[in-house]
C-alpha positions in Angstrom: 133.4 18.7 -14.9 130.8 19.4 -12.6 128.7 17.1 -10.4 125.6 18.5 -8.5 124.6 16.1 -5.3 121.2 16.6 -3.4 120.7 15.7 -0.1 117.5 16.2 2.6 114.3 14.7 0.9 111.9 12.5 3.2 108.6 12.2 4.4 106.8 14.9 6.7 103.5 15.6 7.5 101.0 18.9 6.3 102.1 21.9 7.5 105.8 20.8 8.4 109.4 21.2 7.5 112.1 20.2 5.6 116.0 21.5 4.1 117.3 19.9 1.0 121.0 21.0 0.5 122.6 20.8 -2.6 126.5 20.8 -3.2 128.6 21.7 -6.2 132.0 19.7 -6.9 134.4 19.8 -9.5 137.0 21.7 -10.7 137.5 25.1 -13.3 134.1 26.3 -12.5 132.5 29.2 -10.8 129.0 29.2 -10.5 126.2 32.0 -12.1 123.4 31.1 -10.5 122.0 27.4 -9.0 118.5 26.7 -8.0 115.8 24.5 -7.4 113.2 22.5 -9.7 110.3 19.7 -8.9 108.4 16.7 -10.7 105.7 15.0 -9.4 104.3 12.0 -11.4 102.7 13.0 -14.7 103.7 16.6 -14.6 106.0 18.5 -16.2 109.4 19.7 -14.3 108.7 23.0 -12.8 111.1 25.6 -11.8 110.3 26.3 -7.5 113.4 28.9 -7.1 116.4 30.2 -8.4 119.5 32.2 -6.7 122.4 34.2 -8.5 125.8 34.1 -7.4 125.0 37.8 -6.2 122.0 36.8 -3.9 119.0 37.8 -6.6 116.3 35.2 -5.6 113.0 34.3 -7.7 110.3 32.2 -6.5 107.3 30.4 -7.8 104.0 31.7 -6.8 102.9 28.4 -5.4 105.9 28.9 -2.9 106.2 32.4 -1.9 106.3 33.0 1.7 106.9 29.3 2.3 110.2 28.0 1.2 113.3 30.2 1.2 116.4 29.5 -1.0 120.3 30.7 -0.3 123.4 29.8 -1.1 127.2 29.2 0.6 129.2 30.8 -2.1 132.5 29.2 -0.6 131.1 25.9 0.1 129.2 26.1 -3.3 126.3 24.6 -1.5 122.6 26.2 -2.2 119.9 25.2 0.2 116.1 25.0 -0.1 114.1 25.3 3.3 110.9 24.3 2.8 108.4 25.5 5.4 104.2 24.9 5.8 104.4 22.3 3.3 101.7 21.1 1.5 100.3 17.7 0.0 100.9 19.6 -3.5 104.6 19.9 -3.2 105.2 16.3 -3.1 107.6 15.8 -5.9 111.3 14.6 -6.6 113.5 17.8 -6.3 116.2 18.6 -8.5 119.4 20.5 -8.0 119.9 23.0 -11.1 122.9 24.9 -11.9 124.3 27.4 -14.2 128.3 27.1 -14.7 131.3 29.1 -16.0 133.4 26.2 -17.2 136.9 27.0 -17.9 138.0 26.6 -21.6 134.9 25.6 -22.0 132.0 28.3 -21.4 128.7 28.6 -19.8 127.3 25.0 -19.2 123.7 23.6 -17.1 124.2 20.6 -14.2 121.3 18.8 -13.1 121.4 16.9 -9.5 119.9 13.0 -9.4 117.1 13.8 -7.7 115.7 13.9 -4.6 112.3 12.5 -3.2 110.3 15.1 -0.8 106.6 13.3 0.5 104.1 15.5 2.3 101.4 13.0 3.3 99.4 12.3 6.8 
């Protein structure tokens, strides 16, 4: 009932910039809180920030001070700037979501996925 689709991964360079965007569609839903996980090969899927529908942010420690996450509560759209980055957050991103589901009840959405690079 609800499908989660990323959009903004690529390759930059050390030390520069990047936005992924993620947008919630579907229909009987109203959203608790969405954020942002990563991957990178071999590792384990890590959470890199969360957002409530209220505006209550939480960050990992590895990215305090250098991403920033918000949402568009009427476009249902959370973004993840990513600023300064680093070799080390090279990763496939992934769009996370907590949802009130009519007749239904509180439900998780994961995005596909998408591919952020920082190499020189």
């Amino acid at each position: 009932q609800v499908q989660l689709v990323e959009s903004g991964g690529g390759l930059v360079q050390p030390g520069g910039s990047l936005r992924l965007s993620c947008a919630a569609s579907g229909n009987g839903f109203s959203i608790n809180a969405m954020g942002w996980y990563r991957q990178a090969p071999g590792k384990e899927r890590e959470l890199v920030a969360t957002i409530t529908i209220g505006g209550f942010t939480n960050y990992a420690d590895s990215v305090k001070g250098r991403f920033t996450i918000s949402r568009d509560n009427a476009k249902k759209t959370v973004y993840l700037q990513m600023n300064s980055l680093k070799p080390e957050d090279t990763a496939v991103y992934y769009c996370n979501g907590v949802f009130s589901v009519a007749l239904v009840g509180v439900r998780v959405y994961w995005g596909q996925g998408t591919q952020v690079t920082v190499s020189s």
